[in-house]
C-alpha positions in Angstrom: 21.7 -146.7 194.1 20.3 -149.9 196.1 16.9 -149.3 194.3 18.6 -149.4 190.6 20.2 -152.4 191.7 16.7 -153.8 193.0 15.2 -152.7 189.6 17.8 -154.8 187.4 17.6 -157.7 189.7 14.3 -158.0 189.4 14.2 -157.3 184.9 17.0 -160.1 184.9 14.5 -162.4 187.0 11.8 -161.2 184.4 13.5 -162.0 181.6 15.2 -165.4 183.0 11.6 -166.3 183.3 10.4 -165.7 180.5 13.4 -167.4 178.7 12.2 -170.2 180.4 8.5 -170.1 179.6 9.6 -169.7 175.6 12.0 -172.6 176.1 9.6 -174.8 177.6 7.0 -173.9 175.5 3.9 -172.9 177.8 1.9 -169.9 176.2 1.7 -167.3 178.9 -1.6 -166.1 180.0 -2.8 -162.6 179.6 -4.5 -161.0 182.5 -8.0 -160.7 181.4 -9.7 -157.5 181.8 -12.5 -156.9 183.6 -15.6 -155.9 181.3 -16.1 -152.1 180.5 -18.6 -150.9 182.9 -20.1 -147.2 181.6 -19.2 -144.4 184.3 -23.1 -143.9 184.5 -23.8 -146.9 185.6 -20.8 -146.7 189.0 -21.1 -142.6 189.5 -24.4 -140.5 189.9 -23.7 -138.6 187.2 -26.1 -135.3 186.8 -27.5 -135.0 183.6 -28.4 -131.6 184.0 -26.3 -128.2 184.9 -26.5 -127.3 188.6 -26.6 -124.1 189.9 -23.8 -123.1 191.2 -23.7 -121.3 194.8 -21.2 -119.1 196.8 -20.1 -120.8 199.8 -19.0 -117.9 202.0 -23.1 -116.1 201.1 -24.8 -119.8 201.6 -22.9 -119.8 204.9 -24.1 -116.2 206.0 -27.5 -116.7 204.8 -27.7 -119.9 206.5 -25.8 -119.3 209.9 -29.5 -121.4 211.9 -28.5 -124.4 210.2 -27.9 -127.3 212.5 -25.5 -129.1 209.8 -23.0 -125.8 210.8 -23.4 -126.9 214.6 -20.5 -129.6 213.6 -18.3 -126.7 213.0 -17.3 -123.8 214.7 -17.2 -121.0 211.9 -16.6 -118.3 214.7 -13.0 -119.0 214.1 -14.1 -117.6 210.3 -15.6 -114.5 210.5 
């Protein structure tokens, strides 16, 4: 119940505020966005299709890898 109580203390603040911002007359400033940035341009996005692999057959057919020396896959098998 204490966080209801939190949540309409702090809409009365909002709207006492905002009361005041009409009543005084100052336009309130929207939060600009920030510019649409194509997901190409942040991710490496593949253009083509992968092939796909099994993970448990990679991992047998590539037991001599040193990358696998991190982890101990006797544990696994």
């Amino acid at each position: 119940m204490r966080q209801l109580g939190n949540i309409d203390f702090v809409e009365s603040q909002v709207r006492r505020i905002a009361a005041e911002v009409d009543t005084i007359g100052v336009p309130a400033k929207l939060a600009s966005s920030p510019p649409m940035i194509p997901l190409t341009a942040r991710y490496h996005i593949a253009q083509d299709v992968k092939k796909s692999l099994v993970l448990g057959e990679w991992l047998v057919n590539h037991q001599d890898d040193p990358a696998l020396k991190v982890l101990d896959l006797s544990a696994w098998w």
